[in-house]
TORLUM-512804 format. One line per field, with one value per residue (C-alpha): residue number from 1; x, y, z; residue in one letter. Coordinates in Angstrom, 3 decimals. Layout:
seq NUM/...
X X/...
Y Y/...
Z Z/...
type a/...
***
This chain:
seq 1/2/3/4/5/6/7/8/9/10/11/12/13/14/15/16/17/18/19/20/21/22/23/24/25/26/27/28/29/30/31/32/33/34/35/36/37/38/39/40/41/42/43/44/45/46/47/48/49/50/51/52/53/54/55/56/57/58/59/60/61/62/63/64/65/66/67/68/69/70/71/72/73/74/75/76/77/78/79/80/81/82/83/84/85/86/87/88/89/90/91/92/93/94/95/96/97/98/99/100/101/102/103/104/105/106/107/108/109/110/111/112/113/114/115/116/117/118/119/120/121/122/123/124/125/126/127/128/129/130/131/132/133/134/135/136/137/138/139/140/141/142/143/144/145/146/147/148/149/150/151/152/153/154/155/156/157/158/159/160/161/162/163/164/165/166/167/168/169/170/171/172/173/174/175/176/177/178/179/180/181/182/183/184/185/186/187/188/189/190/191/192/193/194/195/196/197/198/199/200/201/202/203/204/205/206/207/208/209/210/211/212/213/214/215/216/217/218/219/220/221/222/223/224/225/226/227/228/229/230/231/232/233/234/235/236/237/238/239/240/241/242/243/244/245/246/247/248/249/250/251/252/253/254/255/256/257/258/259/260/261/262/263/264/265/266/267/268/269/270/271/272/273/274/275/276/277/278/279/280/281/282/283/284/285/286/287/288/289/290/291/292/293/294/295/296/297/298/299/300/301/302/303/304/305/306/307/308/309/310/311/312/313/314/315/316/317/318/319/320/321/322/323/324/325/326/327/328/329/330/331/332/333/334/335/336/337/338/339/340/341/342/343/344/345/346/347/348/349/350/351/352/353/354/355/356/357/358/359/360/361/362/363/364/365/366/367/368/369/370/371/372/373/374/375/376/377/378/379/380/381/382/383/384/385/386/387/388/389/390/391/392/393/394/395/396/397/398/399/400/401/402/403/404/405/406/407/408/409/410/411/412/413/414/415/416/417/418/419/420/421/422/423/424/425/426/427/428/429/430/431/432/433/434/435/436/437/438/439/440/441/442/443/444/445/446/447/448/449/450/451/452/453/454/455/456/457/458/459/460/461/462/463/464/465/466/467/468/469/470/471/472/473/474/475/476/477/478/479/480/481/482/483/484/485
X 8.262/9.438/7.008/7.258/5.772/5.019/6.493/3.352/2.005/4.818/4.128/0.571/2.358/4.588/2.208/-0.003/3.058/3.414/0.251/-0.848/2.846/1.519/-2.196/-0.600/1.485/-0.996/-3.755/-1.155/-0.164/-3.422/-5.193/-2.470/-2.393/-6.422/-6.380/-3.877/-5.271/-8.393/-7.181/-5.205/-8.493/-10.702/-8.432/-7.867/-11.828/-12.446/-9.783/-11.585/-14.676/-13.340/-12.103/-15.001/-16.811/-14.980/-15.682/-19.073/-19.490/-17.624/-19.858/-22.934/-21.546/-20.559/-24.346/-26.594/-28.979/-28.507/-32.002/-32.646/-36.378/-37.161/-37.666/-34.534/-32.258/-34.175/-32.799/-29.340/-29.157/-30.618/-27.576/-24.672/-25.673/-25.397/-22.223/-19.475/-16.853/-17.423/-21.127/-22.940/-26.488/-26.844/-29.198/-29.979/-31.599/-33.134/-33.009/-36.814/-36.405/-37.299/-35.248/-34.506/-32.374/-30.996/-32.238/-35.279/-33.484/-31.990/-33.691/-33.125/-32.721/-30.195/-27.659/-25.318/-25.162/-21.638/-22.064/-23.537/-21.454/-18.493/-21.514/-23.152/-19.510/-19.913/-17.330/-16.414/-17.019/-16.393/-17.585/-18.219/-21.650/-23.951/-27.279/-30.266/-28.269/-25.120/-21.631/-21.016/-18.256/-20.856/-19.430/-21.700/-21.184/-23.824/-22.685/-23.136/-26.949/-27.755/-29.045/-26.437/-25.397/-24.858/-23.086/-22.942/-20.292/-20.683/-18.498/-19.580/-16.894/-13.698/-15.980/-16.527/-12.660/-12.006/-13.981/-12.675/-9.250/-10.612/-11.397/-8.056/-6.271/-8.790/-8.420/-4.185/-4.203/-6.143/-3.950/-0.808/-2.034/-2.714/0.353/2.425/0.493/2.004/5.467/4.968/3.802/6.558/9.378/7.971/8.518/11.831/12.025/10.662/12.577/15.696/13.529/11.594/14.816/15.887/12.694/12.732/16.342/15.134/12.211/15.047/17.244/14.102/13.222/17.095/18.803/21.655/23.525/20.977/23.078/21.808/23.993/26.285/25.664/26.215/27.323/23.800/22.771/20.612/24.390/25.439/22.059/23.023/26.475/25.247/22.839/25.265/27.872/24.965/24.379/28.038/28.269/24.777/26.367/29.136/27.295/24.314/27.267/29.091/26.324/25.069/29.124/28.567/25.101/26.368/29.607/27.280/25.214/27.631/29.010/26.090/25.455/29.096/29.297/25.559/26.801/30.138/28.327/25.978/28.697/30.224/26.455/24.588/27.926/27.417/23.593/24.190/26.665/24.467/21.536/23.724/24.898/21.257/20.672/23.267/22.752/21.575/25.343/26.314/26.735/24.771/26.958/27.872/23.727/23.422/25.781/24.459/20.938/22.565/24.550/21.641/19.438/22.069/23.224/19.279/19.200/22.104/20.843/17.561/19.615/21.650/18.458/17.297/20.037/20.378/17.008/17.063/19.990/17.653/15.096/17.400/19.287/15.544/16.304/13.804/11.999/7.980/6.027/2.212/-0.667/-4.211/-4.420/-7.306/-6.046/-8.327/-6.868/-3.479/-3.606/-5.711/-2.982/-0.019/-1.825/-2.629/1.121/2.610/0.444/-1.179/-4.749/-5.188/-3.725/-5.236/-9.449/-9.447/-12.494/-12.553/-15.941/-15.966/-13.402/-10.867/-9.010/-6.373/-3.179/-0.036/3.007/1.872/5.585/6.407/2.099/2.883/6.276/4.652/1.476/3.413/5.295/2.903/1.089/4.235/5.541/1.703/2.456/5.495/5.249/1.339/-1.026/-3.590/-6.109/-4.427/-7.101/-6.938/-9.515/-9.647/-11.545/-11.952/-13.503/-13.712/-10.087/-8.257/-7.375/-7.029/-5.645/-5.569/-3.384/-4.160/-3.512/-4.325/-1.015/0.154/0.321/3.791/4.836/4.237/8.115/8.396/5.722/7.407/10.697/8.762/9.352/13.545/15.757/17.304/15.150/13.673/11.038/12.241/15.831/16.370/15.679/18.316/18.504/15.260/14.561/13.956/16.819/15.124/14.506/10.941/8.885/11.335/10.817/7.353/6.762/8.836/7.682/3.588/5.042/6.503/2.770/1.928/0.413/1.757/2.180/0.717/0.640/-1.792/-1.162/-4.100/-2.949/-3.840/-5.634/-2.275/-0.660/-2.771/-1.089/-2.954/-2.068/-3.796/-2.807/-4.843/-6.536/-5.996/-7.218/-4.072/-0.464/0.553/3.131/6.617/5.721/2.818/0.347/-2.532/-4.801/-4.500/-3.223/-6.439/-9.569/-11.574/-12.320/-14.234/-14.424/-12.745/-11.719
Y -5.613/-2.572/-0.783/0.963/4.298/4.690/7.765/8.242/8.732/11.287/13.584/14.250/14.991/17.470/18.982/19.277/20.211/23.114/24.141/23.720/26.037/28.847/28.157/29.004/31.915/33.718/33.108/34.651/37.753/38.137/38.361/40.115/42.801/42.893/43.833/45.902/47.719/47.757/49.113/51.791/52.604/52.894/54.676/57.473/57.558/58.144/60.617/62.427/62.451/63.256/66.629/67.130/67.126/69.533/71.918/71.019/71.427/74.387/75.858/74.790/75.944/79.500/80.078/78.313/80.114/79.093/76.751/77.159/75.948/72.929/75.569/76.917/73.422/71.973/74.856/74.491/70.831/72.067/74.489/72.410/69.752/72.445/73.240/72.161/69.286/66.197/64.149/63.394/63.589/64.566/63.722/66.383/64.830/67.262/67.032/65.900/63.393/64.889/64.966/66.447/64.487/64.996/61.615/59.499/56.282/57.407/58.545/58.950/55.198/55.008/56.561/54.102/53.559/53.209/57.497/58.041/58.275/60.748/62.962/63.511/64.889/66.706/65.192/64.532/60.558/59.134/54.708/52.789/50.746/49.887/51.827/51.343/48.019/50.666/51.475/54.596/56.165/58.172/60.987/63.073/66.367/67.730/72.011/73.847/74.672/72.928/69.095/66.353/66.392/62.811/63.142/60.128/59.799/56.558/54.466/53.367/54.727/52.988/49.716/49.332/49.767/47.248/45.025/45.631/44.687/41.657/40.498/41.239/39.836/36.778/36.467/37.115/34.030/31.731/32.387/32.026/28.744/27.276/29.020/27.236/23.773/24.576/25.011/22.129/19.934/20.924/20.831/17.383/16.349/17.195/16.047/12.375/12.017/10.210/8.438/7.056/6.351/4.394/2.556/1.277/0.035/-1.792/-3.171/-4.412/-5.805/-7.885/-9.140/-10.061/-7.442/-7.365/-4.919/-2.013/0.680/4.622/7.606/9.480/12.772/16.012/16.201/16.533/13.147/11.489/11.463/9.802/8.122/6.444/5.884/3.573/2.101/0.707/-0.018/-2.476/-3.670/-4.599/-6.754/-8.137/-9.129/-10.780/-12.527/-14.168/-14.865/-16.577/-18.593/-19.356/-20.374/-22.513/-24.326/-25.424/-26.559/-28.521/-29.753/-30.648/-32.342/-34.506/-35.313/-36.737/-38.696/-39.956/-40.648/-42.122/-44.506/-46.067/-48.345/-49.642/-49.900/-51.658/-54.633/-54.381/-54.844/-57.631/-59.430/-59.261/-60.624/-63.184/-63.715/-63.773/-66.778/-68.519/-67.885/-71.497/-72.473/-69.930/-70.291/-67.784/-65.052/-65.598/-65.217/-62.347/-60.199/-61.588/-60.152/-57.042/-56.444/-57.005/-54.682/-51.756/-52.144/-51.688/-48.640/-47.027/-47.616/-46.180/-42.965/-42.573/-42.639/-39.932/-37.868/-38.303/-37.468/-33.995/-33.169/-33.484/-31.183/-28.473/-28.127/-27.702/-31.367/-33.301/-34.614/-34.183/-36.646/-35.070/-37.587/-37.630/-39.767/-40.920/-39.651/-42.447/-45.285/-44.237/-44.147/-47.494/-49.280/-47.744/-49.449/-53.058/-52.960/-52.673/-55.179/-52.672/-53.267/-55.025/-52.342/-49.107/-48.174/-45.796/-43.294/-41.719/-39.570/-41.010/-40.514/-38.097/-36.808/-34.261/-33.949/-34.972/-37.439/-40.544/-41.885/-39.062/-38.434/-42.295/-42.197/-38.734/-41.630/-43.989/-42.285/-40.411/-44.125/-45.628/-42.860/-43.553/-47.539/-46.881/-43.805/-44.250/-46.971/-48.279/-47.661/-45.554/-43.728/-42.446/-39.902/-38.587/-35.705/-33.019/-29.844/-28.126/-26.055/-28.453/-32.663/-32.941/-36.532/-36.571/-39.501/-39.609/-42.457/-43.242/-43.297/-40.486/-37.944/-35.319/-33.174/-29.535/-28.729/-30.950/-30.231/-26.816/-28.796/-32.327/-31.629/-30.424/-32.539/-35.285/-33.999/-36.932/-36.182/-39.333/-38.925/-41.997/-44.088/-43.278/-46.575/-47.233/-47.195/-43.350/-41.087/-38.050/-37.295/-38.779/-35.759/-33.250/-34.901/-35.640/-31.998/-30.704/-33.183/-31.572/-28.210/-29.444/-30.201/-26.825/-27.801/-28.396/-30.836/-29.913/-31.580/-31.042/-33.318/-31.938/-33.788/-36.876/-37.599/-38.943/-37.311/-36.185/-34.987/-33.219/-33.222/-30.680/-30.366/-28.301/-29.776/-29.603/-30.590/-30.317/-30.147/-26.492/-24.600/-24.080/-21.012/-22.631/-20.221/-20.840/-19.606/-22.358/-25.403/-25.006/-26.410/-23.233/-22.682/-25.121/-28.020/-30.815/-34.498
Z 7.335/5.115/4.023/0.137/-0.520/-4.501/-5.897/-7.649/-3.648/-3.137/-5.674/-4.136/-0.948/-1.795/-4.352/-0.889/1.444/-0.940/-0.991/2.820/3.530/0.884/2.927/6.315/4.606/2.869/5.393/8.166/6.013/5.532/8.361/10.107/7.213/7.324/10.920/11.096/8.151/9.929/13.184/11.758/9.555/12.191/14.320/11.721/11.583/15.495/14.853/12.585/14.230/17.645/16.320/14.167/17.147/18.844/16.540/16.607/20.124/20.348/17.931/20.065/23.148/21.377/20.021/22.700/25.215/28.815/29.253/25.468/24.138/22.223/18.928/19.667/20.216/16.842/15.309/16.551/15.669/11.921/11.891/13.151/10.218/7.829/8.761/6.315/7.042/7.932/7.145/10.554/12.188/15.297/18.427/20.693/23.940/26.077/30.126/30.090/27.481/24.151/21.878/18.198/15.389/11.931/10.608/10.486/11.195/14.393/17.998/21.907/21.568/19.354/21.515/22.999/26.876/26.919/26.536/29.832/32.276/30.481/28.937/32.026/33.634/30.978/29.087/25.345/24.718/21.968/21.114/17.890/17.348/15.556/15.487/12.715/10.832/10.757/11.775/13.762/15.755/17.939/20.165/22.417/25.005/27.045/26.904/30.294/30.272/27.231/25.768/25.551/21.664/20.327/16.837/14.827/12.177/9.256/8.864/5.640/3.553/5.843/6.030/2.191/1.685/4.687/2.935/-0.803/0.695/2.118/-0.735/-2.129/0.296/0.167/-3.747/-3.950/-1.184/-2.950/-6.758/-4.132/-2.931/-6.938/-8.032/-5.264/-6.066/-9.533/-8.595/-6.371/-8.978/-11.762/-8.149/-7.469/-11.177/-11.684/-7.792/-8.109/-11.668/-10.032/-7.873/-10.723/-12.175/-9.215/-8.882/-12.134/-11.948/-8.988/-11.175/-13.698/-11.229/-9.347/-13.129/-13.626/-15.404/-13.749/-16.097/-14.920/-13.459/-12.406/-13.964/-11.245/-12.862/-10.429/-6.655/-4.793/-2.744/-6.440/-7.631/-3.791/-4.509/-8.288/-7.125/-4.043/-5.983/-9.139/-6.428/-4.659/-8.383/-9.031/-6.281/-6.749/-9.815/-8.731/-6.192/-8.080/-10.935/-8.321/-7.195/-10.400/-11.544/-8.521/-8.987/-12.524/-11.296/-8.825/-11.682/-13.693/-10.382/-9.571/-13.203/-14.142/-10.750/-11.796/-15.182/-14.023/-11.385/-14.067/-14.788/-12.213/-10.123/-13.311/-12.981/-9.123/-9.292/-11.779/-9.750/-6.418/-8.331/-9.005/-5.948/-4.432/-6.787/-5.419/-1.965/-0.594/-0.876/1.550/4.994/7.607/7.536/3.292/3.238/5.562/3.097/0.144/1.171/2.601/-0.577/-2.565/-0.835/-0.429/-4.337/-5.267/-3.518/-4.738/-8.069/-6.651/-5.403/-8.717/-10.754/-8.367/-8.839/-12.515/-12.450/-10.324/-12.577/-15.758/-14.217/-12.465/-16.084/-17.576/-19.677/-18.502/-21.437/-21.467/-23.402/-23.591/-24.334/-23.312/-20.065/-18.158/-14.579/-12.765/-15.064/-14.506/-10.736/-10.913/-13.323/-11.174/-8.163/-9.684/-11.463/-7.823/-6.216/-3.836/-4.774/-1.443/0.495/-1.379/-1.500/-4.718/-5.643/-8.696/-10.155/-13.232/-16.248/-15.941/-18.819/-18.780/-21.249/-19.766/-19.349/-18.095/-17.121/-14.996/-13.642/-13.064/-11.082/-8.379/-8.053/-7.117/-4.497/-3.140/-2.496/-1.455/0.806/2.458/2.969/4.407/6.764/7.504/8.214/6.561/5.101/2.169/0.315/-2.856/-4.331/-7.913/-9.100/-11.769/-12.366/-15.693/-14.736/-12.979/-12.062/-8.468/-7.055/-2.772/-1.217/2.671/5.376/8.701/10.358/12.952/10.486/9.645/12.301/12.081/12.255/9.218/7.071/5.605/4.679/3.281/-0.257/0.174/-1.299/0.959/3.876/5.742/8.727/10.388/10.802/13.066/9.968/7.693/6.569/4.627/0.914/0.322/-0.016/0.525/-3.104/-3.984/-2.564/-4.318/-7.677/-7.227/-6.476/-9.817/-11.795/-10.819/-11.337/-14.941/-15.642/-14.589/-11.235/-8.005/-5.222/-1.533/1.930/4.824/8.530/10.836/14.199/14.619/11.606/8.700/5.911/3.146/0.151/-2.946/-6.989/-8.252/-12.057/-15.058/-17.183/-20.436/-24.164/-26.147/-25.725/-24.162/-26.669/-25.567/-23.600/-21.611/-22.789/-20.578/-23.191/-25.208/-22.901/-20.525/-20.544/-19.767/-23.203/-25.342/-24.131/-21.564/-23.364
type x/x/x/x/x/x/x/x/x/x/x/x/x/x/x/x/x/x/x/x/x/x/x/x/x/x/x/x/x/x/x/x/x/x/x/x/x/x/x/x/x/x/x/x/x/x/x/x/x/x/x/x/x/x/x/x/x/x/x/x/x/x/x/x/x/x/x/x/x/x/x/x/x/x/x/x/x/x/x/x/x/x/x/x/x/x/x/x/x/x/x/x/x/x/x/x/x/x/x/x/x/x/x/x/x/x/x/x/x/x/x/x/x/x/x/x/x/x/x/x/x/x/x/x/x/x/x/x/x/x/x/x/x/x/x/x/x/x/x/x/x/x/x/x/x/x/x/x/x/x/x/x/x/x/x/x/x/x/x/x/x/x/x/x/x/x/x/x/x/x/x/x/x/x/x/x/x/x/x/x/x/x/x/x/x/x/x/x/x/x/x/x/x/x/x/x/x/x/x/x/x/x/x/x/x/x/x/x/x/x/x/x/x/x/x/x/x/x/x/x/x/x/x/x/x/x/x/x/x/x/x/x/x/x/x/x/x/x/x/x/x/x/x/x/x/x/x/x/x/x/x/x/x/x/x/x/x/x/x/x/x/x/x/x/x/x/x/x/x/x/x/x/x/x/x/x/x/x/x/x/x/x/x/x/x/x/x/x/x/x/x/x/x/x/x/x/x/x/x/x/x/x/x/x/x/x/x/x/x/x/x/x/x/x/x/x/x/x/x/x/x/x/x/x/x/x/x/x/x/x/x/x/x/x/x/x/x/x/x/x/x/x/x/x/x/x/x/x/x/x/x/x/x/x/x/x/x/x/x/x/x/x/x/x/x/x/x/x/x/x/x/x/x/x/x/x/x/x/x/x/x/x/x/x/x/x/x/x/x/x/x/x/x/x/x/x/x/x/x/x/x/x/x/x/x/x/x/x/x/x/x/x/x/x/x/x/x/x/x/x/x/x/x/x/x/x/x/x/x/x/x/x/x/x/x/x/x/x/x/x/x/x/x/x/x/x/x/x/x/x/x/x/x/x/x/x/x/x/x/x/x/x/x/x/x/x/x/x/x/x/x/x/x/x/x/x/x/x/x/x/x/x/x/x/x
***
């Protein structure tokens, strides 16, 4: 089965295609901007401090006593952080542990491990972390003779700018991302327009507009598009005004031969009557065809009526006469007037009043009980009932029911489920008539054949306390309202 996606479901996509591409773009410019940044930032900053240092320890190593005192390294430490250039404090750890530093905050302990090794080769090492809830790049020498020097540079200033541009780059993504769910929303309008356009034709065409064409404006595919579309439109056209040329010719068909046959059958039916009255001077075979003529003129005059009929209602001419009826006497009088009352049990609960046309509610009664006698077996039971909305009137028998294969096609016209009797009285058009004439009423005509438990067919018709107006305004034709007759 095709599935249909609304345009007004599209434009929420694109709108959100557009916005998850400028997601993935911003996000990836920048992160990879923010870390770039940040590498080169922090780079720059070791940099600094690595030749910094240098000096520094230069210095230290220029002006420090071989084996110098504790007095004498707390006053070198005091002098190398009064030094000008770059802000540090320094950590001077002496061989037995002591140490002297520049800041409260920082100790022996605060130097990392990671130092170790390089400053006792007496080497220049150089790490970032994090001592005292702060950023450092820490570098530390041990001069010949003297304490290993730890100098520890913030990184306060680079870390407040890396984070300033985060928040740039955070803030320029997330007006990129509504900016591009703007364009995507005014691109989707103009977008979705033809399709919109198109959809709506298609509404008109489904509703029977067949005029409705697309314009062909431009050379992009929503001018391939409208030009596709009006060509499928033309010869939808054509082809439902062919067919409908045809089903009147049809109609008109069915109606003249109907019309034309009236004739000719009423003086044949007249004449076999006749001839039935005089069949006790006939021999055998005189009597055999008088009876067969009889009974084969009848039902052409049966199937000419029934055509006549279908013609009425196909060309919307069937006449409605509207009258309150009691549903139960109806169905009660239709069964006495045919001398079934033997051969029919009939429930009703009570009065049943509905408006409608008691010749045609008579003549879908009728077959529905007669179709029962002849296809079922008895018992035929008929049950009428009524709710405040609806009159519902259920035929069923006892006989071996419809076949499944049969029970979608009962109601088509000359469609019998028991082909191998083409000879008996229906022609095939009873159940088709009895079905429009329910669906004239406003109601319709169903069948149910559970195996092996007979046919049961259902008239379910509204019920009604007036005559409906010419365009059946449920409203006013229904009984949901005030009150039920």
């Amino acid at each position: 089965m095709t599935r249909i996606v609304s345009v007004s479901r599209l434009r929420p996509r694109l709108v959100a295609t557009f916005a998850l591409v400028a997601v993935l773009t911003s996000a990836g410019v920048a992160v990879t901007s923010y870390y770039l940044t940040r590498a080169r930032v922090l780079q720059r900053a070791e940099t600094a401090a690595e030749a910094e240092a240098t000096a520094v320890f230069a210095d230290a190593v220029a002006t420090l006593p071989d084996n110098p005192t504790r007095p004498q390294i707390l006053a070198l430490v005091e002098r190398l952080k009064a030094r000008g250039g770059a802000e540090f404090d320094i950590v001077a750890v002496a061989a037995d542990g002591t140490f002297e530093t520049t800041s409260l905050s920082l100790s022996a302990d605060s130097v990392p491990g990671a130092l170790a090794s390089p400053v006792d080769r007496s080497r220049i090492g150089l790490v970032r972390a994090t001592a005292a809830k702060e950023q450092f790049v820490v570098v530390g020498a041990r001069p010949a003779g003297g304490p290993a020097l730890y100098l520890f540079f913030p990184l306060d200033n680079p870390l407040d700018d890396l984070e300033l541009l985060r928040n740039v780059l955070a803030a320029a993504g997330v007006a990129a991302v509504l900016l591009s769910a703007l364009v995507g929303a005014l691109a989707a309008r103009g977008l979705l327009r033809p399709l919109r356009e198109t959809r709506n034709a298609a509404h008109r065409l489904e509703v029977g507009l067949l005029g409705t064409r697309l314009p062909e404006e431009g050379g992009d595919e929503f001018a391939d598009l409208g030009h596709a579309f009006n060509r499928m439109a033309e010869a939808l056209e054509k082809s439902i005004g062919d067919l409908r040329a045809l089903e009147a010719s049809h109609r008109r068909f069915v109606a003249d031969v109907s019309h034309e046959l009236r004739t000719p059958l009423t003086a044949l039916t007249t004449a076999a009557d006749v001839l039935e009255s005089h069949r006790d001077g006939l021999d055998d075979a005189g009597s055999r065809a008088a009876r067969l003529l009889v009974r084969e003129s009848h039902r052409l005059a049966t199937l000419v009526e029934d055509l006549m009929e279908i013609s009425r209602l196909d060309a919307g001419a069937a006449p409605m006469s509207w009258e309150p009826v009691d549903v139960a006497g109806l169905v009660g009088s239709a069964v006495a007037t045919r001398g079934w009352g033997d051969q029919v049990e009939m429930r009703s609960t009570g009065a049943v009043t509905t408006v409608a046309d008691p010749r045609r509610l008579d003549a879908v009664v009728a077959n529905l009980i007669g179709n029962a006698q002849e296809h079922g077996r008895p018992p035929v039971r008929v049950l009428v009932t009524a709710s405040a909305e609806e009159v519902v009137v259920v035929v069923d028998d006892a006989g071996p029911g419809i076949a499944p294969d049969h029970l979608d096609r009962i109601f088509d016209r000359f469609y019998k489920a028991d082909p191998a009797r083409p000879g008996g009285r229906g022609s095939g058009l009873g159940l088709a008539i009895a079905r429009e004439n329910a669906r004239m009423h406003g109601g319709d005509l169903t069948v149910a054949s559970p195996p092996g438990s007979g046919a049961t067919f259902t008239l379910r018709l509204p019920r009604r306390v007036a005559e409906p107006l010419p365009a059946g305004d449920p409203t006013v034709t229904t009984a949901r309202h005030d009150r039920v007759l």
